[in-house]
LUMLUM-12909 format. One record per residue (C-alpha): residue number from 1; residue in one letter; z, y, x. Coordinates in steps of 0.25 Angstrom, whole numbers. Layout:
REM LUMLUM-12909
<site num="NUM" residuo="A" pz="Z" py="Y" px="X"/>
...
***
This chain:
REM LUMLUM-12909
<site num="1" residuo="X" pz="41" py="-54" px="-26"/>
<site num="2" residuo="X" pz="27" py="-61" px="-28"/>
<site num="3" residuo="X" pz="17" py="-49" px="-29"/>
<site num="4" residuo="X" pz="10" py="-51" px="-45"/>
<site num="5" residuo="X" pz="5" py="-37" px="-48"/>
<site num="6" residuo="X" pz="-2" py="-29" px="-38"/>
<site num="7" residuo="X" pz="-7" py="-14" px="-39"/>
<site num="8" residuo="X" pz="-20" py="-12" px="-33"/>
<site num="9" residuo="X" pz="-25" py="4" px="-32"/>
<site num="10" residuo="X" pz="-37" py="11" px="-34"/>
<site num="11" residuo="X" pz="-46" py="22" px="-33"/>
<site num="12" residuo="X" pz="-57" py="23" px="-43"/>
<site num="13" residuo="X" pz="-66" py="27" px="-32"/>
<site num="14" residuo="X" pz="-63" py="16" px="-23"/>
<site num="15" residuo="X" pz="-71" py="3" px="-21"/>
<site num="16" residuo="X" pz="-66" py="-13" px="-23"/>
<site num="17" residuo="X" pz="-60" py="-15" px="-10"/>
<site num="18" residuo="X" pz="-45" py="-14" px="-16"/>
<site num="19" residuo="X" pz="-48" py="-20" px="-27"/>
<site num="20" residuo="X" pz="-54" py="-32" px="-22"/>
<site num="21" residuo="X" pz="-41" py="-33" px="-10"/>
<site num="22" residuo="X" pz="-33" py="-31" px="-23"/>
<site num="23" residuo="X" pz="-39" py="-42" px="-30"/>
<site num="24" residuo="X" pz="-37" py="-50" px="-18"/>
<site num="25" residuo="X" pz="-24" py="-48" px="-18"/>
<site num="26" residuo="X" pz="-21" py="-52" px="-33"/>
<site num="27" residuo="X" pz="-28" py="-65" px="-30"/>
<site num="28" residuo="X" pz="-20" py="-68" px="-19"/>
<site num="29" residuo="X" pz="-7" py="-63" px="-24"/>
<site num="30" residuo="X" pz="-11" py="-68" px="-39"/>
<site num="31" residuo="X" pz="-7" py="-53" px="-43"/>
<site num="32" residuo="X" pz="-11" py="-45" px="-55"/>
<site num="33" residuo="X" pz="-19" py="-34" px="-51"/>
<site num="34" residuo="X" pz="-18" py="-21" px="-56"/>
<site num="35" residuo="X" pz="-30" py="-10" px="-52"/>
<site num="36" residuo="X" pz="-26" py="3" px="-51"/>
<site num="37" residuo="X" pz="-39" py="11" px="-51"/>
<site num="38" residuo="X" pz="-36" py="25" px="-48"/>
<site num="39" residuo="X" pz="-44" py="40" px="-49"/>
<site num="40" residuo="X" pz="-38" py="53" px="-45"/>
<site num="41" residuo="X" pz="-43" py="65" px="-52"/>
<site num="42" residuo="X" pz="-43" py="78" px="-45"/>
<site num="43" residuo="X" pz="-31" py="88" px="-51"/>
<site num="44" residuo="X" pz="-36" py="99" px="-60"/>
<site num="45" residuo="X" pz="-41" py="111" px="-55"/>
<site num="46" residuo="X" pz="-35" py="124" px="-54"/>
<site num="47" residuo="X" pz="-44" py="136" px="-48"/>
<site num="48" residuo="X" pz="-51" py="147" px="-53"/>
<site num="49" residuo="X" pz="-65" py="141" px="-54"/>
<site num="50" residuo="X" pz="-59" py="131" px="-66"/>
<site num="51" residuo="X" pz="-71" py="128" px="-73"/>
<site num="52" residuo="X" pz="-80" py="123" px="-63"/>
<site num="53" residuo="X" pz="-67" py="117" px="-54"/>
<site num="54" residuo="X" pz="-63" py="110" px="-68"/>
<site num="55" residuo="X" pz="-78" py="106" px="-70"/>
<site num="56" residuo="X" pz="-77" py="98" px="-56"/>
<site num="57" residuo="X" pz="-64" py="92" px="-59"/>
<site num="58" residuo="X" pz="-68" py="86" px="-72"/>
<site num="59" residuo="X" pz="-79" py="81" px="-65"/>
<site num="60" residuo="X" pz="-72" py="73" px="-54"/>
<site num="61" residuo="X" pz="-62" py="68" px="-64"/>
<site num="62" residuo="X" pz="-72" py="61" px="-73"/>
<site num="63" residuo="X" pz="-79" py="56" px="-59"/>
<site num="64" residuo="X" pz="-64" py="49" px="-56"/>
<site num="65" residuo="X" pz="-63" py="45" px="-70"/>
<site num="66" residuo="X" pz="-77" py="35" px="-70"/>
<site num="67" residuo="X" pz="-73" py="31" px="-55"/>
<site num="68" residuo="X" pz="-62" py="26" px="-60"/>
<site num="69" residuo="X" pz="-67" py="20" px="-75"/>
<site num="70" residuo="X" pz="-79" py="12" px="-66"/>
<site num="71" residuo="X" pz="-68" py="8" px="-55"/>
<site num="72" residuo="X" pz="-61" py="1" px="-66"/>
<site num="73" residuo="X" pz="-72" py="-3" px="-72"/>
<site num="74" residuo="X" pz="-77" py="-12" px="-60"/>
<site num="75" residuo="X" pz="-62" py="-17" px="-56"/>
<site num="76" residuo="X" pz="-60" py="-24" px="-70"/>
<site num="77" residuo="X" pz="-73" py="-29" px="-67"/>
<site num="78" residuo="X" pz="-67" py="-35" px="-53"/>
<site num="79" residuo="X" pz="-53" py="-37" px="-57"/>
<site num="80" residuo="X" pz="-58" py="-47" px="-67"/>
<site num="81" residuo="X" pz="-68" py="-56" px="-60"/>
<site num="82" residuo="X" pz="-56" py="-58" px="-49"/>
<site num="83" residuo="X" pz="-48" py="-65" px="-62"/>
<site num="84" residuo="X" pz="-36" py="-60" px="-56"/>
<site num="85" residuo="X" pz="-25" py="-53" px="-65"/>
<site num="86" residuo="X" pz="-27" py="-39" px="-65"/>
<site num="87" residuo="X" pz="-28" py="-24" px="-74"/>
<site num="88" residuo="X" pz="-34" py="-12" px="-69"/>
<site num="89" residuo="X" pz="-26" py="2" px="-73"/>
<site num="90" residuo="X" pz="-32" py="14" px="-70"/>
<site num="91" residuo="X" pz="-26" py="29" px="-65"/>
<site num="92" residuo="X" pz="-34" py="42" px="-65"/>
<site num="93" residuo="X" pz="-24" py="52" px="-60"/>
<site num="94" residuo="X" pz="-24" py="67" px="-52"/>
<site num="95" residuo="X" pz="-18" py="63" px="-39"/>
<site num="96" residuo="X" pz="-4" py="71" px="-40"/>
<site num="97" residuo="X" pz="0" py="61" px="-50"/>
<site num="98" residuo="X" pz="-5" py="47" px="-43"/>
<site num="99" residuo="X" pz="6" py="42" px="-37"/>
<site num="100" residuo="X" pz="18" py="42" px="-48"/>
<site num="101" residuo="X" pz="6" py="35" px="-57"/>
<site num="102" residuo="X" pz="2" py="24" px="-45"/>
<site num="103" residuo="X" pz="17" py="22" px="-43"/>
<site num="104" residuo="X" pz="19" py="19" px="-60"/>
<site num="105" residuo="X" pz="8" py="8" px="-57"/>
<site num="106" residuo="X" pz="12" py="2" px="-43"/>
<site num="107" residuo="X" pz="25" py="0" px="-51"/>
<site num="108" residuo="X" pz="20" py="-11" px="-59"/>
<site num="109" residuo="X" pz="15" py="-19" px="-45"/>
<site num="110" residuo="X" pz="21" py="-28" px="-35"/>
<site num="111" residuo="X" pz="11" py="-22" px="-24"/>
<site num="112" residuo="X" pz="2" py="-11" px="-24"/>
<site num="113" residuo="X" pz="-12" py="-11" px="-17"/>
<site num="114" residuo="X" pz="-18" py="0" px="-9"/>
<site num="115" residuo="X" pz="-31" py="-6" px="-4"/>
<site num="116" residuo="X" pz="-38" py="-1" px="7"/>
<site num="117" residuo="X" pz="-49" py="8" px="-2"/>
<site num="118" residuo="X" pz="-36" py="16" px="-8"/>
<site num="119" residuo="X" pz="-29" py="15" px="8"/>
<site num="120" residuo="X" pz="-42" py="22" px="13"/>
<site num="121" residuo="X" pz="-43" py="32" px="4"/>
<site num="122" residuo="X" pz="-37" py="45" px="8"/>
<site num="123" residuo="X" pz="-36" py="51" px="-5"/>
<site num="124" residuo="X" pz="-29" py="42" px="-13"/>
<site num="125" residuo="X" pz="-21" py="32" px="-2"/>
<site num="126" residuo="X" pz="-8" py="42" px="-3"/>
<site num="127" residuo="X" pz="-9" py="42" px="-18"/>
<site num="128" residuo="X" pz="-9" py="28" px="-21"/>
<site num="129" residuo="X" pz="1" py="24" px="-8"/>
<site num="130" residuo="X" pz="10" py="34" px="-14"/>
<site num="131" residuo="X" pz="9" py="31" px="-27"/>
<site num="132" residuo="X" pz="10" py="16" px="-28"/>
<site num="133" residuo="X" pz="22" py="16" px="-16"/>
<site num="134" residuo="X" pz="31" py="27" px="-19"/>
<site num="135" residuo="X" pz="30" py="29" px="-33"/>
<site num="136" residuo="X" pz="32" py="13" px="-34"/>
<site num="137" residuo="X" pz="41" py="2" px="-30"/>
<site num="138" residuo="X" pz="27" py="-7" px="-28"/>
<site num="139" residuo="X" pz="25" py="-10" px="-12"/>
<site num="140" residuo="X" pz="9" py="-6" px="-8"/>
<site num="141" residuo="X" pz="-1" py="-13" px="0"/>
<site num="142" residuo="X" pz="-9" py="-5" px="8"/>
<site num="143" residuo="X" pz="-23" py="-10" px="12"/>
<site num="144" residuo="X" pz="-30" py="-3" px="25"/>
<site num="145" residuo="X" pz="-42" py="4" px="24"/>
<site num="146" residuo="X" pz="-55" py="-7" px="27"/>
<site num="147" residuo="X" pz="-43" py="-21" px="25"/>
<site num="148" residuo="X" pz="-40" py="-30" px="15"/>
<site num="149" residuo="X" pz="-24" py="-36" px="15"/>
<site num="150" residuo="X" pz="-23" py="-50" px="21"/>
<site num="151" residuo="X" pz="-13" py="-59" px="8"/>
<site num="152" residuo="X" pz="-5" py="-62" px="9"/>
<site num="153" residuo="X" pz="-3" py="-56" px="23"/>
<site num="154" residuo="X" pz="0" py="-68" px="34"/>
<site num="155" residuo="X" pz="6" py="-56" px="46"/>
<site num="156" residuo="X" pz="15" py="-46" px="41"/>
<site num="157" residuo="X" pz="20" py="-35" px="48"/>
<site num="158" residuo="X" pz="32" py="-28" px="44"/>
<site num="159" residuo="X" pz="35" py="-13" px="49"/>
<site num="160" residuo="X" pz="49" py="-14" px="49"/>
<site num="161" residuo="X" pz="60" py="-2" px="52"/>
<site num="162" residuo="X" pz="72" py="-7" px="44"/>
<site num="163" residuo="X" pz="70" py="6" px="34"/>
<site num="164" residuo="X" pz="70" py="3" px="19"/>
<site num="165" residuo="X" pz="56" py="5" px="17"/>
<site num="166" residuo="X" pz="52" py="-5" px="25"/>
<site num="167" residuo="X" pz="63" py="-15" px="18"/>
<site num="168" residuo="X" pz="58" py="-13" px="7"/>
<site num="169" residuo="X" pz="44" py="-16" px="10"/>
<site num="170" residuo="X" pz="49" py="-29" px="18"/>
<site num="171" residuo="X" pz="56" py="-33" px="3"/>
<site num="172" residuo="X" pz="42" py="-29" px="-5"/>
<site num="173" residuo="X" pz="34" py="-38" px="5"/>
<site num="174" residuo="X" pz="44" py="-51" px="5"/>
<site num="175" residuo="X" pz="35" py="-59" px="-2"/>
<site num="176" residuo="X" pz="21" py="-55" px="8"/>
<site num="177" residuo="X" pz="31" py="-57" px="21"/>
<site num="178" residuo="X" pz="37" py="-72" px="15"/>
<site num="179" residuo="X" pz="21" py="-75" px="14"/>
<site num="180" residuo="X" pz="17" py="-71" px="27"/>
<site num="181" residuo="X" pz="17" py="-79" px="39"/>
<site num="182" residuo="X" pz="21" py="-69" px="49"/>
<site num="183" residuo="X" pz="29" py="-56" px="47"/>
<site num="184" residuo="X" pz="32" py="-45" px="58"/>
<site num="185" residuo="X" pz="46" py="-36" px="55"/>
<site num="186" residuo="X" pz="37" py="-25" px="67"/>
<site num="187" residuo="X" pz="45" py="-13" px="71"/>
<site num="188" residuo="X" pz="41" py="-1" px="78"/>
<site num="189" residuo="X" pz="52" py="2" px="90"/>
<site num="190" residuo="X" pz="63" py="-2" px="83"/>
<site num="191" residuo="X" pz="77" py="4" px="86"/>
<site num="192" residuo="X" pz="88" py="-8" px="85"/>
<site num="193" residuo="X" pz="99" py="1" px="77"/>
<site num="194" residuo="X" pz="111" py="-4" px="68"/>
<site num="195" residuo="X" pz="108" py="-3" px="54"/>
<site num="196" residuo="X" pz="93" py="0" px="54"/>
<site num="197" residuo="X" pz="84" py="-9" px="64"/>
<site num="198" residuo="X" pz="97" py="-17" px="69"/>
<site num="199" residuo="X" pz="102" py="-24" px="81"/>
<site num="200" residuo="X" pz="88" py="-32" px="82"/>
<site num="201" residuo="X" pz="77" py="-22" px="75"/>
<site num="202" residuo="X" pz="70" py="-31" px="64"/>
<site num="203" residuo="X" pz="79" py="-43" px="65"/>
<site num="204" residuo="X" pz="85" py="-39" px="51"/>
<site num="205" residuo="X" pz="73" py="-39" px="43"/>
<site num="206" residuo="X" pz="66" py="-51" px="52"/>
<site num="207" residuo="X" pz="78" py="-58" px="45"/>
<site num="208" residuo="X" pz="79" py="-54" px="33"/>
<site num="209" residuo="X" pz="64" py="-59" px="32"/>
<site num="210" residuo="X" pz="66" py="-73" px="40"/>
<site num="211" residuo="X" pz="75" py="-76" px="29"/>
<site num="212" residuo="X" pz="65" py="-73" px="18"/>
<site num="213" residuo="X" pz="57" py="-84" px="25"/>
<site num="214" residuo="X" pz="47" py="-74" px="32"/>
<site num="215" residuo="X" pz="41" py="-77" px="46"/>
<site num="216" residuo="X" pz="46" py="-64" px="53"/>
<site num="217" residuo="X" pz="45" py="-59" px="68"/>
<site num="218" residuo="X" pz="50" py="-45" px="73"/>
<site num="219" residuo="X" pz="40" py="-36" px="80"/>
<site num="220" residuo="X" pz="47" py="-24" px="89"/>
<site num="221" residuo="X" pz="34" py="-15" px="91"/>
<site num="222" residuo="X" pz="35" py="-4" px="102"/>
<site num="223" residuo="X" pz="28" py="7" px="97"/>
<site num="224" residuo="X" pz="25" py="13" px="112"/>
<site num="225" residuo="X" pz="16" py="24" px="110"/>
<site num="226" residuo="X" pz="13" py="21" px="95"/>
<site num="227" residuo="X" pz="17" py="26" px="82"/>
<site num="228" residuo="X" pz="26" py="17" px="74"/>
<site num="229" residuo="X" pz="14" py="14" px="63"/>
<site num="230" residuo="X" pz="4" py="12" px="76"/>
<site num="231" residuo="X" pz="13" py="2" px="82"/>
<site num="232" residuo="X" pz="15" py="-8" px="67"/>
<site num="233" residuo="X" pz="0" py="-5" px="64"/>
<site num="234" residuo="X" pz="-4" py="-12" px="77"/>
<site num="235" residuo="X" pz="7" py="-23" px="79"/>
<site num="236" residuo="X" pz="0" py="-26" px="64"/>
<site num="237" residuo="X" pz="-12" py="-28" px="69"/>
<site num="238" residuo="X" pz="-5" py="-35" px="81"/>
<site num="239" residuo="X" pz="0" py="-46" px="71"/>
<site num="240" residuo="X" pz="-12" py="-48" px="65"/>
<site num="241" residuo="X" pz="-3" py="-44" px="53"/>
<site num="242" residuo="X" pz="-9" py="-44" px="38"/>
<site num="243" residuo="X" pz="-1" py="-34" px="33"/>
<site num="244" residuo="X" pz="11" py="-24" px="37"/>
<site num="245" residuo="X" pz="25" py="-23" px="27"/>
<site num="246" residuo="X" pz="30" py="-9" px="29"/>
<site num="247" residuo="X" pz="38" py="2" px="19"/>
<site num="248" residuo="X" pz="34" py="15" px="14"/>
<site num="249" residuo="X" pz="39" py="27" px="20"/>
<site num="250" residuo="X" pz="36" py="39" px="11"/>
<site num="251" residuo="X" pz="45" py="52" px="9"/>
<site num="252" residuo="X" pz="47" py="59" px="-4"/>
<site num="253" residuo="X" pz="40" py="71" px="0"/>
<site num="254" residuo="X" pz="24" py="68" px="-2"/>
<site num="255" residuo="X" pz="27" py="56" px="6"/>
<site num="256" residuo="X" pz="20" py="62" px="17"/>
<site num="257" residuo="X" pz="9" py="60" px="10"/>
<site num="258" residuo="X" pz="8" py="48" px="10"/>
<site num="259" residuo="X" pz="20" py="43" px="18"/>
<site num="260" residuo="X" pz="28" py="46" px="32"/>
<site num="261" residuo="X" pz="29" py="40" px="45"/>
<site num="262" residuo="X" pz="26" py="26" px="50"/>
<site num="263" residuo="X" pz="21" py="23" px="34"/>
<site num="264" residuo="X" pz="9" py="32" px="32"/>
<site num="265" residuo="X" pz="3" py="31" px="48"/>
<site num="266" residuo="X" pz="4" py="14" px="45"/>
<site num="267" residuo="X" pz="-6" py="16" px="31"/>
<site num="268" residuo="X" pz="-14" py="28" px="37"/>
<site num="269" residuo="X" pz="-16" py="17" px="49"/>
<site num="270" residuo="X" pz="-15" py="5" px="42"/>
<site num="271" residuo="X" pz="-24" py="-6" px="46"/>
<site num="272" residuo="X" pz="-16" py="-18" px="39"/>
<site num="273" residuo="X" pz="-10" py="-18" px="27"/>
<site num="274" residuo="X" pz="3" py="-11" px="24"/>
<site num="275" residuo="X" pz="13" py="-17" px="12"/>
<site num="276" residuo="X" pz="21" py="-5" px="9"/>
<site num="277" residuo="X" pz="33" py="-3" px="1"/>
<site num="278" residuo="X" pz="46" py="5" px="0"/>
***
C-alpha cells in the first residue's frame, strides 16, 4: 500500500533534525505530513510542603507550555516554505497517559517517524515507541541517533524467524521491499524444524517474496560468540544495507519497558534504521 500520510513525532524541546528528515521524506514519498509536537508536564504533586512544591510545578508547566507554543510556531513556519502538504497537531500531556493518546493519532497514519532526536532521548523514546506501535495498527520507522534514513532504501535486510511478528512486518513493508534492489531474509542459527523454520530455513518466505517480484537471497548467519541482535546488526552493516524490516516484540506487562529480547537490544544498538511492526 502506497504510504500517503505519515506521522512524524516531536518534542517541544527538541531541535529541527526530525522535522527536516520528516519533510524529506514527504517529499519523497509525496505524503501529507502530519507534526506531532509534544510536551510532557510533570504529574501534580503530593507532599507535605504543598505550597512551595505546587508553586515549582506550576512553574515548569507553563515553561513546557511556551516550548511547546514557540515549537509550533517555528514548524508552520518551515512546514510551509517546504510547500508540501502538511498540519501540525499539538499534545501537552502528563506522561502516565502518552501512549493510549500517541496510539489515537498514529491511527490515522500509514507510517509513523521516530527520528533520531526523539530516538536519542532517553525520557521520552519509550513513551512515543510505545505509544505509536502498541496502541496502533501503524508500523514505525525508527531513526538512529546521529543518521538520517536512505528513500527509498536500495539494501534491505530482513530479521527473519518465521514468528508472526516478523510476518507481519514483511506484509507492512511489501511495498519498501518490491522497490528495493536487493533484500536479505538474514537468520540467526536457525533450526530446520516442521512447521516453524521448515525443511530449508527461510526458503518459505524467500518464496513467497520472489513471487511478489522482490530480488531476495537468504543469509544463514552463525551467531559464534554473539548475541542474536549483535550478529543482524553487524551482517547489516556487512551488506551495506539501508534499512532493517523486523517485528515488534512487546509483552503486555510494561513491555519490559520498552520491549523484550532480541527487539529492545536491536533499537538500544541501532545504527541503521529499523522499520518496525507487529
Amino acid at each position: 500500500m502506497p504510504c500517503k500520510t505519515l506521522l512524524c513525532v516531536t518534542a517541544a524541546r527538541h531541535g529541527d533534525q526530525d522535522l527536516q528528515a520528516a519533510i524529506s521524506l514527504s517529499m519523497i514519498m509525496e505524503a501529507h505530513l502530519v507534526l506531532l509536537v509534544v510536551a510532557f508536564g510533570a504529574m501534580p504533586p503530593y507532599s507535605g510542603y504543598a505550597g512551595e512544591t505546587a508553586s515549582i510545578w506550576f512553574d515548569e508547566r507553563d515553561r513546557e507550555a511556551t516550548l511547546l507554543g514557540e515549537k509550533i510556531e517555528t514548524a508552520r513556519a518551515k512546514l510551509t516554505a517546504s510547500g508540501i502538504s502538511y498540519e501540525v497537531q499539538e499534545f501537552f500531556c502528563d506522561f502516565p497517559w502518552a501512549p493510549d493518546l500517541l496510539g489515537q493519532r498514529a491511527m490515522y497514519a500509514d507510517m509513523t517517524i521516530i527520528g533520531s532526536e526523539m530516538t536519542a532521548d532517553e525520557d521520552l523514546r519509550g513513551f512515543a515507541i510505545d505509544g505509536v506501535l502498541f496502541h496502533s495498527p501503524t508500523p514505525a520507522l525508527i531513526v538512529p541517533k546521529d543518521s538520517s534514513p536512505v528513500w527509498p532504501p536500495r539494501t534491505v535486510m530482513i530479521a527473519w524467524d518465521a514468528g508472526q511478528e516478523a510476518a507481519d512486518a514483511v506484509h507492512k513493508a511489501l511495498d519498501i521491499l518490491k522497490a528495493a534492489e536487493r533484500v536479505h531474509v538474514a537468520m540467526v542459527d536457525p533450526v530446520a524444524l516442521p512447521g516453524l523454520q521448515g525443511e530449508e530455513p527461510g526458503a518459505d518466505i524467500a518464496t513467497y517474496l520472489a513471487r511478489q517480484g522482490v530480488n531476495v537471497t537468504v543469509d544463514v548467519i552463525a551467531s559464534g560468540k554473539r548475541s542474536a541482535d549483535e550478529a543482524l546488526q553487524r551482517h547489516g552493516v556487512d551488506i551495506s544495507a539501508d534499512l532493517i524490516v523486523m517485528g515488534a516484540y512487546g509483552h503486555s506487562r510494561m513491555r519490559e519497558r520498552i520491549f523484550g529480547g532480541v527487539t529492545r537490544a536491536m533499537l538500544e544498538h541501532a545504527k541503521l534504521p529499523i522499520f518496525l511492526g507487529r
